[in-house]
ZAFI-342105 format. One record per residue (C-alpha): residue in one letter; x negated, y, z; residue number from 1. Coordinates in nm, 4 decimals, always signed. Layout:
<pts>
@rest a	xx X	yy Y	zz Z	nr NUM
...
</pts>
This chain:
<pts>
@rest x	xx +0.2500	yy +1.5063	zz +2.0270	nr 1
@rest x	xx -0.1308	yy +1.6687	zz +2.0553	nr 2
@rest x	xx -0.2680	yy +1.5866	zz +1.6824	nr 3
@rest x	xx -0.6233	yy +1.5753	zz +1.5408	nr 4
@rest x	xx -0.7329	yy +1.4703	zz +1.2157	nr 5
@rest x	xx -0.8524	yy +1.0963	zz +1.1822	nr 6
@rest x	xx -0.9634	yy +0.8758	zz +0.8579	nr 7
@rest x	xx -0.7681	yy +0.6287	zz +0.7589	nr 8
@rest x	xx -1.0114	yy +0.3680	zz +0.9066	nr 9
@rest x	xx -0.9365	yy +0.5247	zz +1.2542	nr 10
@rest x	xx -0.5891	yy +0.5834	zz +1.2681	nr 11
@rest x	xx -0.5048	yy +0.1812	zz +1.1770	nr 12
@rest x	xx -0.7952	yy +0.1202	zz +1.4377	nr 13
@rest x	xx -0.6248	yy +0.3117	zz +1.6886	nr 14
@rest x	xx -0.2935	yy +0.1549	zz +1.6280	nr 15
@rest x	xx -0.3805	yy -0.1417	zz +1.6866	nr 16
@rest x	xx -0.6132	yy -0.0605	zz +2.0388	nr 17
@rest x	xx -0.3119	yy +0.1383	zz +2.1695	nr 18
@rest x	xx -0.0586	yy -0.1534	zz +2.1030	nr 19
@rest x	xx -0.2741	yy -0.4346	zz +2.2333	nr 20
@rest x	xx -0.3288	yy -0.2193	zz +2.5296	nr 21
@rest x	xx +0.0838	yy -0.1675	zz +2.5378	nr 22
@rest x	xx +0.1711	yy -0.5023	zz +2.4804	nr 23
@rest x	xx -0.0869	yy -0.8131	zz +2.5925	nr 24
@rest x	xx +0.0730	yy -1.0429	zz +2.3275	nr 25
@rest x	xx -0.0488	yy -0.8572	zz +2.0239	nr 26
@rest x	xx -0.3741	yy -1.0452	zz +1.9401	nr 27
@rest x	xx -0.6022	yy -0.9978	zz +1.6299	nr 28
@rest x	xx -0.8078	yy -1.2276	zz +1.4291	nr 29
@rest x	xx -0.9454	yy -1.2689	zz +1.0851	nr 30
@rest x	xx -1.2897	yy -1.3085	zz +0.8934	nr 31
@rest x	xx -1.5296	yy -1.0571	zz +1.0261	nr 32
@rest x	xx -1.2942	yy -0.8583	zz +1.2973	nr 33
@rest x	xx -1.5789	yy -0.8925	zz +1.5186	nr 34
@rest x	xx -1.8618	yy -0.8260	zz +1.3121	nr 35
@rest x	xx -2.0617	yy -0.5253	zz +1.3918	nr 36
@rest x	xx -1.8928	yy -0.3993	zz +1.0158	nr 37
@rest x	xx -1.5397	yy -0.4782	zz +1.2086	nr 38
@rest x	xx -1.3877	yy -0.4690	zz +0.8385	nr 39
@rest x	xx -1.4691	yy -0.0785	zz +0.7541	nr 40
@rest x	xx -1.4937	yy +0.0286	zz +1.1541	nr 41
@rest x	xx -1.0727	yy -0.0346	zz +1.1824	nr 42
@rest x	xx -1.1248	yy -0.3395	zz +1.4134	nr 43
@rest x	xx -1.4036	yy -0.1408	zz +1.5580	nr 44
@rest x	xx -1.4822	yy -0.2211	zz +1.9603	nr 45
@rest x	xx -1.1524	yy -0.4201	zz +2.0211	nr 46
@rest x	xx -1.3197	yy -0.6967	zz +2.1040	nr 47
@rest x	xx -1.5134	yy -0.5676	zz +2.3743	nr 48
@rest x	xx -1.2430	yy -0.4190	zz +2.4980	nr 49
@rest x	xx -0.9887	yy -0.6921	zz +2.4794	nr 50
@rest x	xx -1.2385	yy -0.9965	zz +2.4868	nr 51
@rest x	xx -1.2619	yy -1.3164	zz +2.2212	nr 52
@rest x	xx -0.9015	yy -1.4818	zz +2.3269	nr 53
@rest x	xx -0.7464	yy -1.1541	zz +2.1861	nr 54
@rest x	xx -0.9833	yy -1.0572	zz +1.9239	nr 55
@rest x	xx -1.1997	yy -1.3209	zz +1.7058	nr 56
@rest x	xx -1.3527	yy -1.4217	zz +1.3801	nr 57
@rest x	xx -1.2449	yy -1.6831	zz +1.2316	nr 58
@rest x	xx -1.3649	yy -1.9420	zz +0.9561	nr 59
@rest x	xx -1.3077	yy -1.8751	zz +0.5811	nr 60
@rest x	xx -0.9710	yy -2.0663	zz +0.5765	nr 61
@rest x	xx -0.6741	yy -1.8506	zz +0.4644	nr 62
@rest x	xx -0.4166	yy -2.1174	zz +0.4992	nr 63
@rest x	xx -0.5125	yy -2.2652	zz +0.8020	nr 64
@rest x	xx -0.5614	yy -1.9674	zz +0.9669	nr 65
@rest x	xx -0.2134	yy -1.8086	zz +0.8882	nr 66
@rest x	xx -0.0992	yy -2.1358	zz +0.9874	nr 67
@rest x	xx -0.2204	yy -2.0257	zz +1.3039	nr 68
@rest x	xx -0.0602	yy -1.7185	zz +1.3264	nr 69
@rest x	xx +0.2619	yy -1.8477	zz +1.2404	nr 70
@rest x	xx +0.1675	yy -2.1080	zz +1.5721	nr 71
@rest x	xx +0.1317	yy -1.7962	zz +1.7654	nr 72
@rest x	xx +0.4198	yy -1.6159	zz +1.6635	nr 73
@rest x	xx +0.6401	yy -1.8863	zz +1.7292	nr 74
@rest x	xx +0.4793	yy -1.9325	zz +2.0964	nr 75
@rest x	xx +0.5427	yy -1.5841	zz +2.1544	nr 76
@rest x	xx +0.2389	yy -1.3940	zz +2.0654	nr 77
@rest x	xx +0.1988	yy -1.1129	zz +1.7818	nr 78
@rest x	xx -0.1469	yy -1.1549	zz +1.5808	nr 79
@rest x	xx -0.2428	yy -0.8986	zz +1.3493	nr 80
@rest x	xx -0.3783	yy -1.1267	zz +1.0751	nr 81
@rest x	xx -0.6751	yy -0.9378	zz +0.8849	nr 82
@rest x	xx -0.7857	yy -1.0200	zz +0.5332	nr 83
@rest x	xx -1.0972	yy -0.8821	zz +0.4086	nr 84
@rest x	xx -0.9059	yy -0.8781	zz +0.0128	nr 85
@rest x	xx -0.5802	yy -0.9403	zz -0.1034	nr 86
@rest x	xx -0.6897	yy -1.1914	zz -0.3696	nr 87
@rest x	xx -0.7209	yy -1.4527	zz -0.1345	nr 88
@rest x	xx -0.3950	yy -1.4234	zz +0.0031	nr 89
@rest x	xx -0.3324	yy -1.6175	zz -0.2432	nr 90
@rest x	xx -0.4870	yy -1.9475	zz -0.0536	nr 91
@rest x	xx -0.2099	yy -1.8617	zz +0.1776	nr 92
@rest x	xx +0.0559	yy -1.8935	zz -0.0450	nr 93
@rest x	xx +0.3075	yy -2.1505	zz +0.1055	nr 94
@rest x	xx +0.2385	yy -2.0329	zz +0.4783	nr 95
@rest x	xx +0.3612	yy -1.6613	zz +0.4059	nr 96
@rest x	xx +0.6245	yy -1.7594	zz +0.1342	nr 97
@rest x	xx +0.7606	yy -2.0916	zz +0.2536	nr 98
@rest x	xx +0.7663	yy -2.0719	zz +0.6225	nr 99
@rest x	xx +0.6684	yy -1.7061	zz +0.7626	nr 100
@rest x	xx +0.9578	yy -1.5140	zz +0.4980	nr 101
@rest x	xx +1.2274	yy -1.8200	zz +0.5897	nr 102
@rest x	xx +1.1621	yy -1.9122	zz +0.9298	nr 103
@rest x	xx +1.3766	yy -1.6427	zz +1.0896	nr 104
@rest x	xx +1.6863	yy -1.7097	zz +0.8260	nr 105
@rest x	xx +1.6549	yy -2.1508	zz +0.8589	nr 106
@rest x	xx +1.7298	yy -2.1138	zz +1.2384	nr 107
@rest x	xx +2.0025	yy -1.8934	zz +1.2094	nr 108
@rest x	xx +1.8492	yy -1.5813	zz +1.3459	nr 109
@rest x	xx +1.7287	yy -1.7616	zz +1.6580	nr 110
@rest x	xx +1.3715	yy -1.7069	zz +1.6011	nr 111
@rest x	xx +1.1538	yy -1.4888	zz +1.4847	nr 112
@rest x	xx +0.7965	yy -1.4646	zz +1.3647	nr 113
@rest x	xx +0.6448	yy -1.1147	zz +1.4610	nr 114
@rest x	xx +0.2998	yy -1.1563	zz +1.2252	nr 115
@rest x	xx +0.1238	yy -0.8762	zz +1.0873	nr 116
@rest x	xx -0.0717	yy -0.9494	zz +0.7513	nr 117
@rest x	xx -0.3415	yy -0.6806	zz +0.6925	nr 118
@rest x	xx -0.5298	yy -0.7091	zz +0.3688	nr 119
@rest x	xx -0.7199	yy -0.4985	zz +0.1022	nr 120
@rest x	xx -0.6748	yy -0.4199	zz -0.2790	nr 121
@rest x	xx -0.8576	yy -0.1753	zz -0.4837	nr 122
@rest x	xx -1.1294	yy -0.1393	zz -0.7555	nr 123
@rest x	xx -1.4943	yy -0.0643	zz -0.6429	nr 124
@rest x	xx -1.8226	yy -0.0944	zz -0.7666	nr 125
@rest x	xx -1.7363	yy -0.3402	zz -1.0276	nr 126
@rest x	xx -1.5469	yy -0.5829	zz -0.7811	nr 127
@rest x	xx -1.3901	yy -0.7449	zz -1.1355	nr 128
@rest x	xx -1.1562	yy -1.0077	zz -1.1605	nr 129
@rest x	xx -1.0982	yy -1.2039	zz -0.8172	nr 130
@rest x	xx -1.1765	yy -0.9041	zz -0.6002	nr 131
@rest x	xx -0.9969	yy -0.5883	zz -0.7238	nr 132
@rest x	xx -0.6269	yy -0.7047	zz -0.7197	nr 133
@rest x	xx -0.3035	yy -0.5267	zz -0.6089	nr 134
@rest x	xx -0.0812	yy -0.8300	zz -0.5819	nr 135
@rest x	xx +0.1798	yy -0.7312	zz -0.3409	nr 136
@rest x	xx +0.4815	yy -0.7390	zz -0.5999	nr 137
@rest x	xx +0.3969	yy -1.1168	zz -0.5095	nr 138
@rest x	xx +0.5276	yy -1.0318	zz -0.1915	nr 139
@rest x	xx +0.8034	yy -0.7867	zz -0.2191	nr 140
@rest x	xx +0.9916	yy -1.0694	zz -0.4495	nr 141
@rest x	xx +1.0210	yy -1.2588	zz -0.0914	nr 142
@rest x	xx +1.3061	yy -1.2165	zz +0.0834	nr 143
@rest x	xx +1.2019	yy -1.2101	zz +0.4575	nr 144
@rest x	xx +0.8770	yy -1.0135	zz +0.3688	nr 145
@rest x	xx +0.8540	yy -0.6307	zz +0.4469	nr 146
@rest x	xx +0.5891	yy -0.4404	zz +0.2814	nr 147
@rest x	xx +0.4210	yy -0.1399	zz +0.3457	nr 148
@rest x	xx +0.1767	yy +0.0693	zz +0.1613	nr 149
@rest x	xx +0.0616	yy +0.3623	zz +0.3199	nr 150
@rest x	xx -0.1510	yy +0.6390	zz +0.1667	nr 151
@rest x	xx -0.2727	yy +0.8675	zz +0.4475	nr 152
@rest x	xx -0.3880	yy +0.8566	zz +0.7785	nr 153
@rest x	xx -0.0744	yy +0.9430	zz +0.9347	nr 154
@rest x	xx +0.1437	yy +0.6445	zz +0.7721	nr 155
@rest x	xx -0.1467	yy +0.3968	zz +0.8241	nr 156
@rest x	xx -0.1289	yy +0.3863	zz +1.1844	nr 157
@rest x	xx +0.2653	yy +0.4834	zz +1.2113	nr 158
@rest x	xx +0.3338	yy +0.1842	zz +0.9810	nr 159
@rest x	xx +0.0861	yy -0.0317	zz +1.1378	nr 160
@rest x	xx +0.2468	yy +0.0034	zz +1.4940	nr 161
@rest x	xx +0.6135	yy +0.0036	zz +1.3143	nr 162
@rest x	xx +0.4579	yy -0.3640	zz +1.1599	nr 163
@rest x	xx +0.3429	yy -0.5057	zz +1.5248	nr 164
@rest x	xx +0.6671	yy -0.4515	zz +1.6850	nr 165
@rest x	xx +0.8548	yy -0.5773	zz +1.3712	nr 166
@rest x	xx +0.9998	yy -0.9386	zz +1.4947	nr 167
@rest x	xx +0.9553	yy -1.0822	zz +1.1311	nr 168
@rest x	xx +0.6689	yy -1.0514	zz +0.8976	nr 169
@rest x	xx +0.4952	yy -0.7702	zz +0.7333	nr 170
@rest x	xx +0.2026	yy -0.7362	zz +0.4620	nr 171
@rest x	xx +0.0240	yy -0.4568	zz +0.4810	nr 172
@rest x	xx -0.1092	yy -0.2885	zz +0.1794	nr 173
@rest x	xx -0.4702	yy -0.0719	zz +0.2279	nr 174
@rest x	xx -0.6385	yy +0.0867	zz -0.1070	nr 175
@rest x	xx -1.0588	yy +0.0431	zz -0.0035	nr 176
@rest x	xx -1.0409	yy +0.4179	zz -0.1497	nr 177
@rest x	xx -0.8074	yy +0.5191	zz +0.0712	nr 178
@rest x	xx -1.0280	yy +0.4322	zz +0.3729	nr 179
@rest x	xx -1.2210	yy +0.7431	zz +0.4388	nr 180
@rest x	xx -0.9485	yy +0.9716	zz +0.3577	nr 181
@rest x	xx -0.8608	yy +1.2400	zz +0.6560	nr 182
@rest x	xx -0.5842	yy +1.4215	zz +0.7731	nr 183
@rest x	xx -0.3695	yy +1.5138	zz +1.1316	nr 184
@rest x	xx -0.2521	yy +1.1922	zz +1.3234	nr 185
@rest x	xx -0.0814	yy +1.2504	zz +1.6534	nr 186
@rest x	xx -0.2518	yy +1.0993	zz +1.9479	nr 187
@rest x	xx +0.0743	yy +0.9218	zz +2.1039	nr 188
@rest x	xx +0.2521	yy +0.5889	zz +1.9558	nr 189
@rest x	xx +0.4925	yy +0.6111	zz +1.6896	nr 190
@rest x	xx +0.6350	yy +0.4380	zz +1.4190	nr 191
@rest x	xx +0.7269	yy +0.5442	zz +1.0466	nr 192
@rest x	xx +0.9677	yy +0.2953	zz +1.0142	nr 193
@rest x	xx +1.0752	yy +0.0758	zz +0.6807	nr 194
@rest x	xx +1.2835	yy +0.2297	zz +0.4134	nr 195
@rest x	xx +1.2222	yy +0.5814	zz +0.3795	nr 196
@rest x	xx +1.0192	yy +0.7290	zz +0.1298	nr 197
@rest x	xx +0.8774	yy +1.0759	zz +0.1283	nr 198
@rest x	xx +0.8626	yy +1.3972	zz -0.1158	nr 199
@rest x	xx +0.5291	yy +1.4734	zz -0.0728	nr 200
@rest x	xx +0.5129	yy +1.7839	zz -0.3499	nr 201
@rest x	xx +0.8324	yy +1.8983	zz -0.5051	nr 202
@rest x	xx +0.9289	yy +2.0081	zz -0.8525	nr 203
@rest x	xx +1.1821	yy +2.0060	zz -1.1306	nr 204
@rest x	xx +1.0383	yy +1.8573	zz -1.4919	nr 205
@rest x	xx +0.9664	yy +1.5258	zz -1.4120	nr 206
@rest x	xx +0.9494	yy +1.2364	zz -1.0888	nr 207
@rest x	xx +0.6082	yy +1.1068	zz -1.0319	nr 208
@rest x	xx +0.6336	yy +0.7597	zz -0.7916	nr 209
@rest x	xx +0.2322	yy +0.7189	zz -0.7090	nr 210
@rest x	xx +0.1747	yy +0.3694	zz -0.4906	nr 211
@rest x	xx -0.0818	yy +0.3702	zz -0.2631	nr 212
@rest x	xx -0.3775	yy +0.5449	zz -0.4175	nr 213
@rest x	xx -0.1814	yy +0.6511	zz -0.7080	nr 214
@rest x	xx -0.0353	yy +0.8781	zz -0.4783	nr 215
@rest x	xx -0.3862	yy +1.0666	zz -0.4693	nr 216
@rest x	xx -0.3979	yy +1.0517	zz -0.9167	nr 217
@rest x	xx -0.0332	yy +1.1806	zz -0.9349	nr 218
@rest x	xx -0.1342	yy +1.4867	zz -0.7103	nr 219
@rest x	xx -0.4277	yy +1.5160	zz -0.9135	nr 220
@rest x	xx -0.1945	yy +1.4811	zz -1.2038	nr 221
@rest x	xx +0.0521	yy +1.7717	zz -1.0807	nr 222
@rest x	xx -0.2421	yy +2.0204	zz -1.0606	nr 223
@rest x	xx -0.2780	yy +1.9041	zz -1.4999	nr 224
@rest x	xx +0.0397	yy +1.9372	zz -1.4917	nr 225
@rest x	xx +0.1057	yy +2.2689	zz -1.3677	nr 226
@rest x	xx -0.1761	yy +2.4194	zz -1.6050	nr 227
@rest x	xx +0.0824	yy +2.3120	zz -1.9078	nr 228
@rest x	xx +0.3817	yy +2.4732	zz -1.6765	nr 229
@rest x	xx +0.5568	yy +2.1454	zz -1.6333	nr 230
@rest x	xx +0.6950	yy +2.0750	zz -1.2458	nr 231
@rest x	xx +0.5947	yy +1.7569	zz -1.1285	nr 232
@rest x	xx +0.7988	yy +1.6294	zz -0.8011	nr 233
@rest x	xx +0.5464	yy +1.3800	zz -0.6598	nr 234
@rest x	xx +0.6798	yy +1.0899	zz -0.4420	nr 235
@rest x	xx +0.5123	yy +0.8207	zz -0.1894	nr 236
@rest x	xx +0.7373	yy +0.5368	zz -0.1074	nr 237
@rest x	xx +0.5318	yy +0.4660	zz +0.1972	nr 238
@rest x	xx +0.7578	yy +0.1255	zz +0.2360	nr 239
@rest x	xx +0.7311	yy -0.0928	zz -0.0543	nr 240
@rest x	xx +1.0302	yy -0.3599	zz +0.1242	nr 241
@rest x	xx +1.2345	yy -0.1958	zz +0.2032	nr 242
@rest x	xx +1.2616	yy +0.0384	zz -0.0924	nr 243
@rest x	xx +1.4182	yy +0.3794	zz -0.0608	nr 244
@rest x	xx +1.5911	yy +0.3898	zz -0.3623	nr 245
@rest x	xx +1.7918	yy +0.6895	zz -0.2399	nr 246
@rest x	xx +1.5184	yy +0.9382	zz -0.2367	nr 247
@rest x	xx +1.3880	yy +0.8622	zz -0.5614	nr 248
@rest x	xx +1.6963	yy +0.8299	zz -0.7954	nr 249
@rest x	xx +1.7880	yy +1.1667	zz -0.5842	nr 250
@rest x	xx +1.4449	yy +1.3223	zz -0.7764	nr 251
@rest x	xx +1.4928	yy +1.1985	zz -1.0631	nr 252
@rest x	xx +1.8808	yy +1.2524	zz -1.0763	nr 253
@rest x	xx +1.7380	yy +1.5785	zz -1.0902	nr 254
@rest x	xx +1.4510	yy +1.5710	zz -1.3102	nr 255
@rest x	xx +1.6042	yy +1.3253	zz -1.5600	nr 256
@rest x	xx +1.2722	yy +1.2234	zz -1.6022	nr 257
@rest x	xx +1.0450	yy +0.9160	zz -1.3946	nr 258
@rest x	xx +0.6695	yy +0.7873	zz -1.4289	nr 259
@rest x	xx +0.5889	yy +0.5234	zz -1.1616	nr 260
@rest x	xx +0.2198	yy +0.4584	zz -1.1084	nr 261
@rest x	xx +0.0967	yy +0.1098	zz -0.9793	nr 262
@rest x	xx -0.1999	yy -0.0301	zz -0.8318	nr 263
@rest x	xx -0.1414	yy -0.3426	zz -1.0472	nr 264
@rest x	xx +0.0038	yy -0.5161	zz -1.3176	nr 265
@rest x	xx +0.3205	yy -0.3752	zz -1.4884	nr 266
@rest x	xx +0.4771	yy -0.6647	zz -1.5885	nr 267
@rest x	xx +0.7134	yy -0.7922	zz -1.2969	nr 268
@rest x	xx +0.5583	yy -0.5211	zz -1.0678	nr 269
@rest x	xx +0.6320	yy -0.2499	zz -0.8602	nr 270
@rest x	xx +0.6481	yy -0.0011	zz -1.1202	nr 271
@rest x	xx +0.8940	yy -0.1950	zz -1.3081	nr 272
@rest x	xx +1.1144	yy -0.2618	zz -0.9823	nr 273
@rest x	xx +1.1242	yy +0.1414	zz -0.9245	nr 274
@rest x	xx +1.2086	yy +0.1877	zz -1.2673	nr 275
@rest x	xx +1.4796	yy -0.0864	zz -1.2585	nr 276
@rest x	xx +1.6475	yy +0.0512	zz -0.9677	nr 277
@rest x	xx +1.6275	yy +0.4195	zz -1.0561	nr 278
@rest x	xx +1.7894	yy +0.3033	zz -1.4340	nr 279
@rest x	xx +2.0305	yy +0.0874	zz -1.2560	nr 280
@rest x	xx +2.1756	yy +0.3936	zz -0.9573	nr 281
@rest x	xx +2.1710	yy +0.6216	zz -1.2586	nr 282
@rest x	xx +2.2621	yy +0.4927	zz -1.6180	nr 283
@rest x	xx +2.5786	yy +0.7036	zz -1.7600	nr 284
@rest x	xx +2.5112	yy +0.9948	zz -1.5408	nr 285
@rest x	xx +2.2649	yy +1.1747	zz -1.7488	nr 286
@rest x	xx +1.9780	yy +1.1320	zz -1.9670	nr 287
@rest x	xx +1.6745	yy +0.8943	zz -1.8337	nr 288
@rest x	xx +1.3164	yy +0.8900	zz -1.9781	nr 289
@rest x	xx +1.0889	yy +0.6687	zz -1.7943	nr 290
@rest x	xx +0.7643	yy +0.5184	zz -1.7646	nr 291
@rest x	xx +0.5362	yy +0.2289	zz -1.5931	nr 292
@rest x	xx +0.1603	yy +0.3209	zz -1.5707	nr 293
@rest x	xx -0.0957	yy +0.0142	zz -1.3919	nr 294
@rest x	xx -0.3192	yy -0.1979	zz -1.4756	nr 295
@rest x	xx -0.3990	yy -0.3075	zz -1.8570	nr 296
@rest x	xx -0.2767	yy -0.6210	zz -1.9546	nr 297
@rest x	xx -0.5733	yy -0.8176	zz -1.8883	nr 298
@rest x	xx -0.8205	yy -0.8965	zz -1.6007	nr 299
@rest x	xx -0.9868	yy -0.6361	zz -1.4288	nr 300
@rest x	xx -1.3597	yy -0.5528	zz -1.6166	nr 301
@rest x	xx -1.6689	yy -0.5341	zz -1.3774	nr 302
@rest x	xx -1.8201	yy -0.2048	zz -1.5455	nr 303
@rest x	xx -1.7519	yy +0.1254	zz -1.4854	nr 304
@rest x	xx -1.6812	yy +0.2281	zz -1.8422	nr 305
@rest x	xx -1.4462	yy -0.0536	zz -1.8634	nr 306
@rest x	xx -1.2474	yy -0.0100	zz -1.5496	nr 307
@rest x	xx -1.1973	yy +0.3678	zz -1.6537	nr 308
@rest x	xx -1.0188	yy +0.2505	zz -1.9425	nr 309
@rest x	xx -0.8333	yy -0.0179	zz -1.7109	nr 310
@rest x	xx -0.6548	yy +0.1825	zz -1.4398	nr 311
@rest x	xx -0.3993	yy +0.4579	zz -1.4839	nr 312
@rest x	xx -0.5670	yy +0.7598	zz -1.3630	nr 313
@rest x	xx -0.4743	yy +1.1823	zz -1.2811	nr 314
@rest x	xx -0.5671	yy +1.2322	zz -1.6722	nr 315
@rest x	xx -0.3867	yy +0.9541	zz -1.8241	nr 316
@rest x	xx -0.0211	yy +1.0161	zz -1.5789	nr 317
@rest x	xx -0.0532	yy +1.3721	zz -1.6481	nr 318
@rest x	xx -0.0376	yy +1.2914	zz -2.0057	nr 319
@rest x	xx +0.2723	yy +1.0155	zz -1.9980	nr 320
@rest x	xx +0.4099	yy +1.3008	zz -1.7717	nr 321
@rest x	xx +0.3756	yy +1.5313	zz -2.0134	nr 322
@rest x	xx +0.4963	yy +1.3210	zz -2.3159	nr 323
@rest x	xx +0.8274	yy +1.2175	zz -2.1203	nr 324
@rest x	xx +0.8882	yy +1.6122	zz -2.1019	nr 325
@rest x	xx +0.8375	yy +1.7011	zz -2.4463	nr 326
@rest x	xx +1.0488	yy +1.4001	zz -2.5246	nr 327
@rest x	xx +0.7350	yy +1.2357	zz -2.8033	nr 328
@rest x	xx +0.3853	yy +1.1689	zz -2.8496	nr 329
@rest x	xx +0.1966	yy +1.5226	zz -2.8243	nr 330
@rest x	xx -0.2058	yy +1.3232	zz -2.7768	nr 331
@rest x	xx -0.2809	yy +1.5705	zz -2.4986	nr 332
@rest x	xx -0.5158	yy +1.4571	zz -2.2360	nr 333
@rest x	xx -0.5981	yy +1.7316	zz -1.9736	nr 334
@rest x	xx -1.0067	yy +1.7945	zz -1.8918	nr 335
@rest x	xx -1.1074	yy +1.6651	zz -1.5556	nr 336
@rest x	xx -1.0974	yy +1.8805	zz -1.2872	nr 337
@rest x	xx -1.3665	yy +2.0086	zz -1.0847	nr 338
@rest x	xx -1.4199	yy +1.7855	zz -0.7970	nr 339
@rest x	xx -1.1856	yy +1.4936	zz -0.8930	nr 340
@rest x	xx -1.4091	yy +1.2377	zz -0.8820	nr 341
@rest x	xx -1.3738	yy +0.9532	zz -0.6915	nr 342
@rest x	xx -1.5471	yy +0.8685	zz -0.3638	nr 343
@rest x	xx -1.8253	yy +0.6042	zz -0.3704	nr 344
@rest x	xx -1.7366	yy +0.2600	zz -0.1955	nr 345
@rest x	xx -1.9928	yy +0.1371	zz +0.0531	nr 346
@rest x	xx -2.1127	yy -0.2249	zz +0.0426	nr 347
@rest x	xx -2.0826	yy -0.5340	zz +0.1414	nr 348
@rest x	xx -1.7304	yy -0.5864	zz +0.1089	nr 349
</pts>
């Protein structure tokens, strides 16, 4: 497969050009799809190519319009359903968790409801409390619900064309930070399937699980790490539902030691599901120090100041790192590196 680097933004816009041009069922829809914006450039041009029955706006109507691609699905189509933000998933509730997850299970296997759910999460220019959420933990406590999370260019579009020719749902999970990220994606189709995660940096002291965009901190985090001589193995599940258990409790079987970095809440979330499993595979085989990092307990703050002492970032993981290594409280907190700061988010969404 020739390769060439690609941002995020293109390689899930590519995926889903070169399936709809594969397959004519795939169709794609959502609020803005067809704006000259095409929701950050990654529905960028399919509708001239493919024309409005394939590709359209639609009204701001989250239930009834995943109502509508669970009508499709069942009459043989497979719509890529695109949500400008997470939050408002949320409208859509009962569709995705009452009849998409169970339809495939209530008729015995008989049918199936291919439907991809694209949506974003992230912090951003003071986005605040109904706009910066990471609520897919909603999600993977649904049986019948895959999710993915990809991090880089190459997983975006691999698990975006693994989600279209899924036969049963799947939410995908895109950080807005992550969106002008670059790095090699092959030109030809493939899929990086559900259920394996990948070691993206290894290392010996201590397992750092980084979700999404926390991927990016707990490199960052390494690089602190390093300067203190601790070995940080760094780990991106990629595939959120299915988990790959087996990969992580394999890194930390053999660092003894676990931090697992969220892009929400840690309460119920998918820090504490990581950190549940890992305890669970490996309690009595050695000694375990873990660790949840995410959001604060409260809603997320509108002002920069305030959202740097919200979210988890390289600074603060290094630091929990660090403490689960020296086995207590030591109140170090690395200087930032040069360069680390964030990239600027680009209105209007």
């Amino acid at each position: 497969m020739s390769e060439r680097d690609q941002s995020y933004v293109e390689a899930l816009r590519e995926a889903a050009l070169q399936e709809m041009e594969r397959d004519p069922s795939v169709v794609c829809f959502g609020l803005d799809v067809d704006d000259p914006k095409a929701i950050q450039g990654t529905t960028r041009g399919l509708a001239l190519r493919f024309g409005p029955e394939r590709v359209f706006g639609t009204p701001l109507a989250e239930d009834a319009m995943t109502g509508v691609a669970i009508g499709m699905a069942l009459a043989g189509l497979r719509p890529i359903h695109v949500h400008i933000r997470m939050d408002f998933l949320l409208l859509a509730m009962n569709q995705l968790v009452n009849i998409a997850a169970k339809t495939h299970y209530m008729y015995g296997g008989h049918v199936h409801l291919p439907i991809v759910v694209r949506s974003m999460i992230g912090k951003s220019w003071g986005q605040g409390a109904q706009h910066s959420q990471g609520l897919y933990a909603f999600f993977m406590h649904v049986p019948g619900l895959k999710v993915a999370a990809p991090t880089n260019p190459h997983d975006a579009k691999g698990c975006l064309v693994a989600a279209i020719r899924d036969d049963n749902p799947v939410m995908m999970v895109e950080h807005r930070l992550l969106y002008p990220h670059a790095g090699p994606v092959p030109e030809a189709l493939y899929e990086v399937r559900p259920g394996r995660a990948r070691v993206v940096a290894p290392g010996s002291d201590v397992t750092l699980v980084g979700i999404s965009h926390m991927l990016v901190e707990c490199l960052q985090a390494r690089a602190h790490l390093a300067e203190k001589g601790v070995s940080a193995e760094v780990i991106d599940p990629i595939w959120l539902t299915p988990l790959d258990t087996d990969t992580i409790a394999a890194s930390v079987a053999k660092t003894g030691r676990l931090v697992a970095v969220d892009n929400g809440w840690t309460t119920c979330g998918a820090s504490a599901e990581i950190v549940a499993r890992v305890v669970e595979r490996l309690q009595g085989t050695r000694e375990l120090r873990v660790h949840r990092m995410g959001f604060a307990p409260t809603t997320c703050p509108p002002t920069p100041g305030l959202e740097k002492l919200y979210y988890a970032d390289a600074r603060t993981i290094a630091a929990a790192a660090n403490d689960l290594v020296e086995g207590r409280s030591t109140g170090w907190l690395p200087a930032e590196l040069p360069g680390s700061g964030e990239i600027a988010f680009r209105r209007p969404f």
